[in-house]
C-alpha positions as CSV (number, residue, x, y, z in Angstrom):
1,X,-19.9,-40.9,-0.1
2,X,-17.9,-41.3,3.6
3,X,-15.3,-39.2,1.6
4,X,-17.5,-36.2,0.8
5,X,-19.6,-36.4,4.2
6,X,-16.1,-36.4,6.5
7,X,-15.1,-32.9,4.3
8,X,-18.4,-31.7,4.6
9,X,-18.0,-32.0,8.7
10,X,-14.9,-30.3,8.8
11,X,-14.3,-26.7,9.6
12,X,-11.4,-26.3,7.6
13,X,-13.3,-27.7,4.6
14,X,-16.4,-25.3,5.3
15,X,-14.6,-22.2,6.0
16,X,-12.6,-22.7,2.9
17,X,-15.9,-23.5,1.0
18,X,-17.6,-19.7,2.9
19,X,-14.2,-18.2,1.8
20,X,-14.3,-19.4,-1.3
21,X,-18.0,-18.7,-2.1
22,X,-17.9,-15.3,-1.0
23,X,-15.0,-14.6,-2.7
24,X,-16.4,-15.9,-6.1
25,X,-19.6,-13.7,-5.5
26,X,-17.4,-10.6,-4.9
27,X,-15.6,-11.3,-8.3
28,X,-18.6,-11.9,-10.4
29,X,-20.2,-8.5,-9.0
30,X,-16.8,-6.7,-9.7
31,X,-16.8,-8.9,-12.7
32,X,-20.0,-7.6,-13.6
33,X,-19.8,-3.6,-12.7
34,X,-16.4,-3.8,-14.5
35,X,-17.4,-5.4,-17.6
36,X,-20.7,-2.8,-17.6
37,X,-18.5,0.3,-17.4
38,X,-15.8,-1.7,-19.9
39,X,-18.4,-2.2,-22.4
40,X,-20.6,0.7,-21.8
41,X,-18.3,3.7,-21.4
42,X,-14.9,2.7,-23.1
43,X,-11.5,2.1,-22.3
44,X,-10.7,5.5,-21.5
45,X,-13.0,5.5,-18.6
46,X,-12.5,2.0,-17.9
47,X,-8.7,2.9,-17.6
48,X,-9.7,5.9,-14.9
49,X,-11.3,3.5,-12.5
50,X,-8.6,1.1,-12.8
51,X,-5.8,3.9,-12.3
52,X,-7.7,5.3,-9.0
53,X,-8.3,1.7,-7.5
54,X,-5.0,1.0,-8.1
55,X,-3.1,4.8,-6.0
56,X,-6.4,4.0,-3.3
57,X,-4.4,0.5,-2.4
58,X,-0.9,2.8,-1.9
59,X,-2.7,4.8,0.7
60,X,-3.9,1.7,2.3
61,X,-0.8,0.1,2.2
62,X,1.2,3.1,3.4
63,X,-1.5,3.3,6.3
64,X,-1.9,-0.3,7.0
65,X,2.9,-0.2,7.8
66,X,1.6,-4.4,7.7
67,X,-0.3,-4.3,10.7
68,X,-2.5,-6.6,9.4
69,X,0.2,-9.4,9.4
70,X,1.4,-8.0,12.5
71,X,-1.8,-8.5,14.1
72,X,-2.5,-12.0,12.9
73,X,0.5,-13.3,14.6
74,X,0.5,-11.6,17.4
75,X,-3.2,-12.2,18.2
76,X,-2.4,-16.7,17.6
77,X,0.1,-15.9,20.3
78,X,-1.8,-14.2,22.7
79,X,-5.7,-14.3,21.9
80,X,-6.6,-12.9,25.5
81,X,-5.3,-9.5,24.5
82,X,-7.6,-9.6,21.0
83,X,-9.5,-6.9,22.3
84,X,-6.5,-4.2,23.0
85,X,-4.4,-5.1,19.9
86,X,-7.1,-4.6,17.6
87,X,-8.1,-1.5,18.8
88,X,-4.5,-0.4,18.9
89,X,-3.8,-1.2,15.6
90,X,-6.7,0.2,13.9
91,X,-6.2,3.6,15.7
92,X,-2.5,3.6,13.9
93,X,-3.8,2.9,10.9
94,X,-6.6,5.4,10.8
95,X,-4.4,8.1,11.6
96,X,-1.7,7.4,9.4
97,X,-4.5,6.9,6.6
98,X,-6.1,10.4,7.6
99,X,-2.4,11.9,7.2
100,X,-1.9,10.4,3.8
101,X,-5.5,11.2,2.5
102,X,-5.1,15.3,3.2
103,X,-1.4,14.7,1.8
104,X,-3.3,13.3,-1.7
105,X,-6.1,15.9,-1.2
106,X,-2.9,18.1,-1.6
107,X,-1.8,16.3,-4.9
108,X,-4.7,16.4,-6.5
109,X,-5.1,20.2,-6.4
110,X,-2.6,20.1,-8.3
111,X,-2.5,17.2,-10.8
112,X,-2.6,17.8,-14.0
113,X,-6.1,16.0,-15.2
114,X,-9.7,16.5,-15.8
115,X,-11.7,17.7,-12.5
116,X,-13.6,14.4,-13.2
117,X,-11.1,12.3,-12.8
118,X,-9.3,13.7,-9.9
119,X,-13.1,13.4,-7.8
120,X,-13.2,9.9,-8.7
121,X,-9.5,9.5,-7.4
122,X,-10.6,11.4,-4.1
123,X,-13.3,9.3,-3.5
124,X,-11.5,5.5,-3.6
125,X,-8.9,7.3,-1.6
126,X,-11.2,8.3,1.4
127,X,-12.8,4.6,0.8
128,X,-8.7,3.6,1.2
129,X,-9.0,5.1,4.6
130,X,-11.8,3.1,5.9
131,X,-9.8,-0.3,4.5
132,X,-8.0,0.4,7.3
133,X,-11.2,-1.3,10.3
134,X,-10.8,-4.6,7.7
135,X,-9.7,-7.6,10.2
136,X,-10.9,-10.4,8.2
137,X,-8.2,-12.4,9.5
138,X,-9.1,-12.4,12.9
139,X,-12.5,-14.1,12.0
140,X,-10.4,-16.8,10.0
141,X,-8.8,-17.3,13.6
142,X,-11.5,-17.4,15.6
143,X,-13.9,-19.8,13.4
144,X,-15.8,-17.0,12.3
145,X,-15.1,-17.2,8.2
146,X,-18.4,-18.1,7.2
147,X,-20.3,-14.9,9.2
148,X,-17.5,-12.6,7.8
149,X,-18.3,-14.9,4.3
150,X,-22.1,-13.7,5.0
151,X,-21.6,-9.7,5.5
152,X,-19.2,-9.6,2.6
153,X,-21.6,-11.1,0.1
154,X,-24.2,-8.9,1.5
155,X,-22.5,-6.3,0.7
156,X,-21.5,-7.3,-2.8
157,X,-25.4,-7.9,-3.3
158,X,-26.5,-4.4,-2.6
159,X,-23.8,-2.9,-4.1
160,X,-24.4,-5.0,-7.7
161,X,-28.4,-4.2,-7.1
162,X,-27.9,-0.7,-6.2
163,X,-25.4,-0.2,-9.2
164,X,-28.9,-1.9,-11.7
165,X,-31.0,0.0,-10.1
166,X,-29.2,3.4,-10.7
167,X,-28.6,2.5,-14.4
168,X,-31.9,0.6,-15.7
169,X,-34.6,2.2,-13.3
170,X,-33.5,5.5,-12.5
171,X,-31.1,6.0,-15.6
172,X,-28.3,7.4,-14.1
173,X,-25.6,6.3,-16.1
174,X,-23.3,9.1,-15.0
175,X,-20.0,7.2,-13.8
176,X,-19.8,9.4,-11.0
177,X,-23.4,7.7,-9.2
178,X,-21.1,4.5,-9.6
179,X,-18.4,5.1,-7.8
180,X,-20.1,7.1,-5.3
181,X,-22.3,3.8,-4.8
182,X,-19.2,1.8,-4.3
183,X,-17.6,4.4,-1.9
184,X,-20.8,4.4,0.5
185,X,-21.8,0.6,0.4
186,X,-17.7,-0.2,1.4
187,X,-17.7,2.5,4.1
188,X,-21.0,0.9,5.6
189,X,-19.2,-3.0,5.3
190,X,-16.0,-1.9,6.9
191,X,-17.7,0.0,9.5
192,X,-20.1,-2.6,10.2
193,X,-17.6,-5.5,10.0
194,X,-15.3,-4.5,12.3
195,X,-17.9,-3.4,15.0
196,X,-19.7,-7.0,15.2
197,X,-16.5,-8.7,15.6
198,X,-15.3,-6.2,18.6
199,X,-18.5,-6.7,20.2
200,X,-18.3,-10.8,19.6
201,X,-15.1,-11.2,21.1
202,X,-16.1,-8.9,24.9
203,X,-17.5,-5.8,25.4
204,X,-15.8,-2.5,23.9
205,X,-13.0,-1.1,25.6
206,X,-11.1,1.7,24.2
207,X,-8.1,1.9,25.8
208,X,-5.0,3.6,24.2
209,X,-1.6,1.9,25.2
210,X,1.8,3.9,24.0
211,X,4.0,1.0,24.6
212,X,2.3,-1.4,22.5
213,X,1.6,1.1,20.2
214,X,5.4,1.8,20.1
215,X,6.5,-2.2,20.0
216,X,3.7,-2.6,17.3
217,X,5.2,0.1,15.0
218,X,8.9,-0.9,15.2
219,X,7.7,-4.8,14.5
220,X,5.7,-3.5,11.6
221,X,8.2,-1.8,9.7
222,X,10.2,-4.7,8.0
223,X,6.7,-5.8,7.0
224,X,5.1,-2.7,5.9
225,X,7.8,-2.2,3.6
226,X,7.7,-5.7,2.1
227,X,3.8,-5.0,1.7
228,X,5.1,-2.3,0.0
229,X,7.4,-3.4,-2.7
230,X,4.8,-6.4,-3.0
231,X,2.2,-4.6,-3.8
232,X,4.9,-2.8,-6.3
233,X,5.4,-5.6,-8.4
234,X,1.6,-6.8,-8.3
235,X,0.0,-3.2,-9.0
236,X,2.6,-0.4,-9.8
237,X,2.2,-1.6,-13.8
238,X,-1.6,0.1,-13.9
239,X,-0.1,3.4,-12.2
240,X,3.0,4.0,-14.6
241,X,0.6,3.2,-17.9
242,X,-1.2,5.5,-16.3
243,X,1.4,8.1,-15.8
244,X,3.4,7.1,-18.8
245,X,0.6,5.9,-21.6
246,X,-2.5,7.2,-20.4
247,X,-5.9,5.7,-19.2
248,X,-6.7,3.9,-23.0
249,X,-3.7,1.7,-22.1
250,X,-4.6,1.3,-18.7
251,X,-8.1,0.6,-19.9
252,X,-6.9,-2.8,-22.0
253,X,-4.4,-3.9,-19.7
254,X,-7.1,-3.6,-17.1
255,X,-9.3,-6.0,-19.4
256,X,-6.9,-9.0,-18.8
257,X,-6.0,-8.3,-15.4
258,X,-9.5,-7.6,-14.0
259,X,-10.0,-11.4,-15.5
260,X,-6.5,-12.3,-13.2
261,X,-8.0,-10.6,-10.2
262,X,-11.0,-12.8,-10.4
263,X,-9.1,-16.1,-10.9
264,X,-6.9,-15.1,-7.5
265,X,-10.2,-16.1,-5.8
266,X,-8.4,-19.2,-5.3
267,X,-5.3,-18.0,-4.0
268,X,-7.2,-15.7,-1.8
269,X,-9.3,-18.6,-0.5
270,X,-6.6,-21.1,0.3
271,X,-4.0,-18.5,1.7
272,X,-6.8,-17.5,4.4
273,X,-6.6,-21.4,5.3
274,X,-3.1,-21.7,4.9
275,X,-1.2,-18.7,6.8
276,X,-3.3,-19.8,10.1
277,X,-2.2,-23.7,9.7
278,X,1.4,-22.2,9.2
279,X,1.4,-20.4,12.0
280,X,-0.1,-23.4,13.8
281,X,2.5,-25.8,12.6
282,X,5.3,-24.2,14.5
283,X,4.2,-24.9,17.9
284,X,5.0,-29.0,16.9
285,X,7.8,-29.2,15.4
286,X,9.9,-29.2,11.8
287,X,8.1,-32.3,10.8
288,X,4.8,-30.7,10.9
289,X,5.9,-27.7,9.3
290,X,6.9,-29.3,6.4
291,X,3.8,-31.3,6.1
292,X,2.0,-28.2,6.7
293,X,3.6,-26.6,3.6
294,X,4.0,-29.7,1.0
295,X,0.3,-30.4,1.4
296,X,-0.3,-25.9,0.8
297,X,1.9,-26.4,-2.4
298,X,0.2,-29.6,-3.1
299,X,-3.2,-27.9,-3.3
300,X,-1.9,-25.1,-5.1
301,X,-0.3,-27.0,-7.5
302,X,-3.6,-28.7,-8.5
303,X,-5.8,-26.2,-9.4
304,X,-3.0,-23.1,-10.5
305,X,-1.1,-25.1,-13.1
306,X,-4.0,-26.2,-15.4
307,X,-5.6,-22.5,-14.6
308,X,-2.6,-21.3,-16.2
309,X,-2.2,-23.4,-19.5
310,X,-5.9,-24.1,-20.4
311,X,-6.0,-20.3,-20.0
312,X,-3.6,-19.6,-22.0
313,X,-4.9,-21.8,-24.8
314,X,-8.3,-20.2,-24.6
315,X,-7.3,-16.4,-23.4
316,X,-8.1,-14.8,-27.2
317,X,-11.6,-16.1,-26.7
318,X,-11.8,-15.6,-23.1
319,X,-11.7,-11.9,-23.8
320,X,-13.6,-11.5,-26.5
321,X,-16.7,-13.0,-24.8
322,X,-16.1,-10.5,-21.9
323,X,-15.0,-7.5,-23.7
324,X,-16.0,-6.0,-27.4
325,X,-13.8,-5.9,-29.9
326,X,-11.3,-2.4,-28.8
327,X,-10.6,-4.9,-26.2
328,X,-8.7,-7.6,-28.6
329,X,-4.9,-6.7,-27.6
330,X,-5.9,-7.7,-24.1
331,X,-5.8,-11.2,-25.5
332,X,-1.8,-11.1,-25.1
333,X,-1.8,-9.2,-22.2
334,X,-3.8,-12.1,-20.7
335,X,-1.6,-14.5,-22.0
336,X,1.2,-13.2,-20.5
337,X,0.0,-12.2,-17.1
338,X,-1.9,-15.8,-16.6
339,X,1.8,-17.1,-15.7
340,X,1.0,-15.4,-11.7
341,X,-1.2,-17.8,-11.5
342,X,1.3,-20.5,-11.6
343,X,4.2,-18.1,-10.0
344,X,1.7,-18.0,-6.7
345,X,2.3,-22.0,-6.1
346,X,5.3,-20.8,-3.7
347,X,3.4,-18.2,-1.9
348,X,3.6,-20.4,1.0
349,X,7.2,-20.3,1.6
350,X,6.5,-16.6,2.1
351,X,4.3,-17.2,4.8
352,X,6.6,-19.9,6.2
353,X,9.1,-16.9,6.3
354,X,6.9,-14.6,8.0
355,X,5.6,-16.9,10.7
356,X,8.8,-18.0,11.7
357,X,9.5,-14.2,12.5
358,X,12.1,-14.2,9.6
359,X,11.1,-10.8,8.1
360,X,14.4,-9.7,7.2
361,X,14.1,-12.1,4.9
362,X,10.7,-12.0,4.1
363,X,11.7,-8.1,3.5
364,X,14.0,-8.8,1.2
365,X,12.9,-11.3,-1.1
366,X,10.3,-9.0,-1.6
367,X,11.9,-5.6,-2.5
368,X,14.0,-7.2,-5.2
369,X,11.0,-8.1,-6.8
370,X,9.5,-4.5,-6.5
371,X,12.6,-2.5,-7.3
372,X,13.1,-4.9,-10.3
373,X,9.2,-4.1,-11.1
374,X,9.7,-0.1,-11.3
375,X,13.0,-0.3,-12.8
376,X,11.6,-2.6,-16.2
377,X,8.3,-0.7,-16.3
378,X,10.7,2.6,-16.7
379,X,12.4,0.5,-19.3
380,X,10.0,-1.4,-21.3
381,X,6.1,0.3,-20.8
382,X,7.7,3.9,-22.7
383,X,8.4,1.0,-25.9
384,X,6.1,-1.8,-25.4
385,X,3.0,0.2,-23.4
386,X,0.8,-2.8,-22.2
387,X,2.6,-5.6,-23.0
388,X,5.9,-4.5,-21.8
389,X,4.0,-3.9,-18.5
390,X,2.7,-7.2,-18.3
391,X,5.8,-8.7,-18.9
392,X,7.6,-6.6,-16.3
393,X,5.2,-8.2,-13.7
394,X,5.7,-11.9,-14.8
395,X,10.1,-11.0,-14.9
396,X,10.0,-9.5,-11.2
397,X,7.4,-12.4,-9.9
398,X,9.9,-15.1,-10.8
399,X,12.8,-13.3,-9.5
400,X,11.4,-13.0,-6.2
401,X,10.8,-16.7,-6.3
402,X,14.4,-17.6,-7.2
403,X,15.1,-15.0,-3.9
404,X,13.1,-17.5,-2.2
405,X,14.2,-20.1,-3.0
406,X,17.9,-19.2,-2.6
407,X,17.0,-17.9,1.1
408,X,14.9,-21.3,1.8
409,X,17.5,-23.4,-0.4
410,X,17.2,-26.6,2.7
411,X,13.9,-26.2,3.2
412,X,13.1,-26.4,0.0
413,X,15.1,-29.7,-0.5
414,X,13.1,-31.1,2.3
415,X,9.9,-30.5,0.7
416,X,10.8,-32.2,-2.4
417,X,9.0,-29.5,-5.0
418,X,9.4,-31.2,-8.2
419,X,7.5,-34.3,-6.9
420,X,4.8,-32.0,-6.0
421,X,4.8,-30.4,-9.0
422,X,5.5,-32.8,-11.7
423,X,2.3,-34.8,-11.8
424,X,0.6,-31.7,-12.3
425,X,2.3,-29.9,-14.5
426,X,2.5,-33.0,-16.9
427,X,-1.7,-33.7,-16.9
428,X,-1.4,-29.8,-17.3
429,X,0.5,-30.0,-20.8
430,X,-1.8,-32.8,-22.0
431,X,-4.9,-30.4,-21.5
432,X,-3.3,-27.7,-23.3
433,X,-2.2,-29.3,-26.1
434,X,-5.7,-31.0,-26.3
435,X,-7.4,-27.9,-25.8
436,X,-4.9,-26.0,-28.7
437,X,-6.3,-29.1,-31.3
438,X,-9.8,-29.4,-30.1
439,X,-10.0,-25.8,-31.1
440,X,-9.8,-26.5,-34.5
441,X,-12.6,-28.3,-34.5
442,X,-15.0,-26.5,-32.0
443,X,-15.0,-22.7,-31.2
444,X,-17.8,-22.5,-28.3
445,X,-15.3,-21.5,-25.2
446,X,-17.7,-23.4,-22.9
447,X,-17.6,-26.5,-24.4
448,X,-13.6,-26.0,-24.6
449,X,-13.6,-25.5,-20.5
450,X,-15.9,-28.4,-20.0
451,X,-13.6,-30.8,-22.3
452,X,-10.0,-29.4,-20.8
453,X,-11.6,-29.4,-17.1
454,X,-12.8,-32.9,-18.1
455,X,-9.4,-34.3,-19.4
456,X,-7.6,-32.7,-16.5
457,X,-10.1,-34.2,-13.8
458,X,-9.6,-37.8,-15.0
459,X,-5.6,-37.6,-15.7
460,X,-5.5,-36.8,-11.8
461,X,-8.4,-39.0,-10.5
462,X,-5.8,-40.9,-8.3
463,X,-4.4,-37.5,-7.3
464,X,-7.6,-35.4,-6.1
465,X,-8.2,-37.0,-3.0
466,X,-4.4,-36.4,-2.0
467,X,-4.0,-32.8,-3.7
468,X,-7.2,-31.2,-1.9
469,X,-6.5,-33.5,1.8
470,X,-5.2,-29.9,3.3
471,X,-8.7,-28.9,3.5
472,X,-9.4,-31.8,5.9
473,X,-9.3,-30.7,9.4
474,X,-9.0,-34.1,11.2
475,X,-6.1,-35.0,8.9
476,X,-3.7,-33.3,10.9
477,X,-5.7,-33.6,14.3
């Protein structure tokens, strides 16, 4: 009990838990819509919203040039000037993103698809462009998770409540409603979002400064273009099936990676912990670095190497109680793209690379993987549609972790990564193979997740104290 009380005091613990819970309530209400227009209008339509999410993110990347990062840092190292760096940076990014959006507006006249789907493109593309007044991570910095935790999950609320109202009250099942729903509720968020935390922090004050501006942009580009390729070997598969295969094949790989974006819930939770305690761990010294990072890979470890395996195992009958039966090849897809999960242990090293100001590096390591992503989807998706794409994603993740490691080699020995791992990965293999039998004999998928969660829990019941200790904030006080 003195265990759980001391986490529940601690503001690492509760911000993770805010993070985390909004987080899970944004998946399940994307979980939710997704599965709705899945089910309801196909996978050709399905495979349209998945293929204009998917260019949206380029325009916010290309508009963002990894300000965001920038922003972060610069911001631990200098919180008295919040106020003028945020402004700053959002006025970059705004204008960059209003350049880009008229440059797609462009496109899109001329793009050779229904007018349908090129409106439903437009519109997550002028959404992109508000993306751009997100600074989520300043609230992570100044305590404030849990009231950024609070408008998000607002906002997922009315969205998922607007979206049942327009299809079982009003009956407007036309897609378009949808995503004009989505468009308008986001706008509001990001608005409102980025307004309560400039007024928190002092009074408004816009002032435009062309030196920073300058010094911001020329930092910014080794890290916009890593955001870049990154976000070229996480996303670029659903644009070339789209391009290359069509929005049916986007539709079923989106099945199984729709069910990968909700499990990153973790990842998302625990990296919003983690890059601020990196960046914290540098001001005392090596030791505390590399304590910093074991314990990040340690908690990752945990939960990301069972998620893997006992998905894996279960992955046929995951998607067949989400999806209906046009759905079923998704069941391989999932298979294949559940190894992220486990590739994202090391995502911490990254971090370590980027708050140590090595973004050559951090550059590099990351290009590989995205020029190695564009160059097998031209190869393998023309053959092997879906599954070629999925397996193009899981090839360039694991090269840019042997990058890593190769840039990192000594810092790697130092945190000893196989005695991390090991443990885990063993009680992982003992769930799979006990959840592969036990499914011989019992075919409810619940009752499989309650038995593999239970046999994992009690393999590691002298390990769970240990594995989740990061999220103590007097541990390291």
């Amino acid at each position: 009990m003195n265990f759980i009380k001391k986490y529940l005091k601690s503001n690492r613990f509760i911000n993770f838990i805010s993070i985390f819970c909004e987080n899970v309530l944004s998946k399940i209400v994307i979980l939710l819509i997704n599965l709705y227009i899945a089910n309801y209008f196909g996978k050709e339509v399905f495979g349209i919203i998945n293929f204009s999410k998917s260019l949206s993110q380029y325009l916010f990347l290309f508009s963002t040039l990894g300000l965001g990062k920038i922003l972060l840092r610069e911001v631990i190292k200098d919180k008295k000037n919040t106020r003028k760096y945020i402004f700053n940076i959002t006025l970059i990014r705004i204008i960059i993103a209003i350049i880009i959006l008229i440059l797609g507006m462009i496109f899109l006249t001329a793009y050779n698809r229904p007018i349908r789907d090129r409106i439903i493109i437009l519109l997550y593309l002028i959404t992109a462009v508000f993306m751009n007044l997100d600074i989520y991570q300043l609230y992570d910095i100044f305590d404030l998770s849990k009231v950024n935790s609070a408008i998000k999950s607002l906002q997922n609320i009315i969205y998922l409540l607007v979206v049942v109202v327009l299809i079982n009250f009003l009956d407007y099942t036309n897609l378009m409603y949808i995503v004009i729903a989505y468009s308008v509720i986001n706008i509001i968020y990001y608005l409102f979002s980025w307004f309560y935390f400039y007024n928190k922090i002092g009074n408004l004050q816009f002032e435009i400064d062309f030196l920073l501006i300058k010094e911001l942009i020329i930092k910014s580009i080794p890290v916009a273009i890593a955001r870049i390729m990154a976000q070229i070997y996480n996303n670029m598969d659903i644009v070339m099936l789209g391009f290359l295969k069509g929005n049916i094949a986007v539709g079923i790989y989106a099945a199984a990676y729709n069910i990968i974006f909700g499990i990153k819930v973790l990842n998302i939770a625990t990296s919003r912990i983690i890059i601020p305690e990196i960046n914290k761990s540098l001001k005392e010294g090596k030791k505390k670095i590399i304590s910093t990072l074991r314990q990040a890979i340690k908690l990752k470890s945990f939960y990301a190497l069972p998620i893997t395996l006992g998905g894996i195992a279960l992955s046929d009958k995951i998607i067949l109680l989400l999806f209906n039966s046009e759905y079923s090849e998704a069941g391989l897809v999932l298979k294949i793209l559940l190894l992220w999960i486990s590739i994202s242990i090391f995502t911490p090293i990254g971090s370590y690379l980027f708050a140590t100001g090595q973004d050559i590096k951090y550059l590099i390591h990351i290009a590989i993987g995205g020029i190695v992503n564009i160059l097998l989807n031209f190869y393998l998706i023309p053959e092997y549609s879906f599954i070629g794409a999925a397996i193009a994603t899981i090839i360039s993740g694991i090269i840019v972790e042997l990058v890593k490691v190769i840039m990192c080699i000594e810092l790697i020995r130092e945190l000893s990564l196989l005695e991390i791992i090991s443990k885990f990965l063993v009680t992982s293999l003992i769930m799979y193979f006990s959840l592969i039998l036990l499914q011989y004999k019992i075919d409810n998928l619940f009752i499989l997740i309650v038995c593999g969660v239970s046999i994992y829990l009690f393999l590691n019941k002298r390990h769970i104290k240990d594995a989740i200790i990061f999220l103590d904030s007097d541990y390291y006080n």
